[in-house]
C-alpha positions as CSV (number, residue, x, y, z in Angstrom):
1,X,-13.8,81.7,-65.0
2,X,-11.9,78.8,-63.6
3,X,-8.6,80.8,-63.2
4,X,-10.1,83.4,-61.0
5,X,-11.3,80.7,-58.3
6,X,-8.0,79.2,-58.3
7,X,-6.2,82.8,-57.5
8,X,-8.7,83.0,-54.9
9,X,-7.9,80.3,-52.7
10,X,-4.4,81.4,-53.4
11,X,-4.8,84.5,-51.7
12,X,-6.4,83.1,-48.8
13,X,-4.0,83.7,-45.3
14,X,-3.0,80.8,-43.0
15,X,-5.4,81.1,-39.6
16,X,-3.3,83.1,-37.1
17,X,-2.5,81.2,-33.7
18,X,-4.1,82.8,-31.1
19,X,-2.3,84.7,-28.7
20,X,-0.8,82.9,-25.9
21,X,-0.7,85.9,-23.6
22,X,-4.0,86.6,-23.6
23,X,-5.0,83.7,-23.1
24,X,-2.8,83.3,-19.7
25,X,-4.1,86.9,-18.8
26,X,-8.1,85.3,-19.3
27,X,-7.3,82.6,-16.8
28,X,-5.4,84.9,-14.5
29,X,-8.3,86.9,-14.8
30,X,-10.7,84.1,-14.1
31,X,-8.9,83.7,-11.1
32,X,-9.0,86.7,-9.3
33,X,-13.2,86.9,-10.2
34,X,-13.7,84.0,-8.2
35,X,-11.5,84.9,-5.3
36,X,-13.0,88.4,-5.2
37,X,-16.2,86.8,-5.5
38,X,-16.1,83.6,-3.9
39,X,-13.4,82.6,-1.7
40,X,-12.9,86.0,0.0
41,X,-16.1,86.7,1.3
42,X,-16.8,83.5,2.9
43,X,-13.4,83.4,4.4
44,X,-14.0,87.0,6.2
45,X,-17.9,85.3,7.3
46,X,-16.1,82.2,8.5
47,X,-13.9,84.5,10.3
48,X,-16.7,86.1,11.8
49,X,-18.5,83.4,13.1
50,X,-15.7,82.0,14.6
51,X,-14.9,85.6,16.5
52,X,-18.8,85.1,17.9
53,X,-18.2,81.9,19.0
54,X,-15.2,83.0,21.2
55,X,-17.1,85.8,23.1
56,X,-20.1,83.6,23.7
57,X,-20.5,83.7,28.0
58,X,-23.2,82.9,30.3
59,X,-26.4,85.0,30.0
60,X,-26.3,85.6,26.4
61,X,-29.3,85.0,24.2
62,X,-29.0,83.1,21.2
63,X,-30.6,80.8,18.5
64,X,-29.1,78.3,17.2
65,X,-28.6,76.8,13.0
66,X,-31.8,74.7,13.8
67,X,-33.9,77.7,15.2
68,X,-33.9,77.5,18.7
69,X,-33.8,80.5,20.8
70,X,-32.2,80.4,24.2
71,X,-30.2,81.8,26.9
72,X,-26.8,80.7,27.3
73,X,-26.1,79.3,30.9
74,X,-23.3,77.7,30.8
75,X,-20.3,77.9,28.4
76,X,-17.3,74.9,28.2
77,X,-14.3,74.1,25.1
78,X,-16.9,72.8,22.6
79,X,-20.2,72.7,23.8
80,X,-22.7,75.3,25.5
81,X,-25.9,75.0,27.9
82,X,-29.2,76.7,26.7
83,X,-32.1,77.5,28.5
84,X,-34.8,77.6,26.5
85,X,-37.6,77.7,29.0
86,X,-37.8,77.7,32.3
87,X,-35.6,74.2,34.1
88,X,-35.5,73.5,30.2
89,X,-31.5,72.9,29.8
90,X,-30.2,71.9,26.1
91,X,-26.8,70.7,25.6
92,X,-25.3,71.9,22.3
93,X,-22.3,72.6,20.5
94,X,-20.9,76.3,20.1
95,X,-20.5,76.1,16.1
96,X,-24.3,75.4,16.5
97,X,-24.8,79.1,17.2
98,X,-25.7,81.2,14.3
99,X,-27.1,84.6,15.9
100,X,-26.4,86.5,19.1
101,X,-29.6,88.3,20.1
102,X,-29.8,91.7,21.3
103,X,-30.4,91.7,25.5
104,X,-34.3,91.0,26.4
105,X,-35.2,88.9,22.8
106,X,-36.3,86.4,24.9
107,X,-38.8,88.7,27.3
108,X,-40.2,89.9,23.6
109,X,-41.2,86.4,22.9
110,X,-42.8,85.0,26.5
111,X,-44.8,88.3,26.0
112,X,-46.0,87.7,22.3
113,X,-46.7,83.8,22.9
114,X,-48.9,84.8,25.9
């Protein structure tokens, strides 16, 4: 019986080296997931934001990251005036904006916190 376990191992093949193609094509692959996935859809929302921030002018309602909801009286380089109630002036800066509001936003609210 001992002769049959030594042809055996004999027969057994040498582990094959695994392919270095498609191991290049996994990574490339990799890749392009996370660009598709990641990188290009924040780029186009950065790009968005930043095409909001150029069109901001006077009169416009908006809230800002931290929740506040104003009108927009003044508009400089870096930083915007916002009325948030009446003689009620905040200073901020534009990239602060996250939302334009549709015309009358603010009427809404007066009316609902009445």
């Amino acid at each position: 019986m001992d002769f049959l376990i030594s042809a055996a191992h004999a027969q057994q093949q040498a582990p094959q080296e695994p392919n270095v193609w498609f191991s290049v094509l996994l990574l490339v692959g990799m890749i392009a997931l996370f660009y598709f996935l990641l990188i290009r859809p924040q780029n186009k929302r950065a790009k968005e934001h930043r095409q909001m921030i150029d069109e901001l002018s006077k009169g416009d309602e908006v809230v800002t990251s931290g929740g506040t909801l104003g009108r927009i009286t003044e508009v400089g380089e870096t930083f915007a005036t916002l009325e948030v109630a009446n003689e009620v002036q905040l200073q901020i800066q534009k990239n602060a904006v996250s939302n334009v509001m549709p015309k009358g936003t603010l009427k809404e609210q007066e009316k609902r916190g009445k």
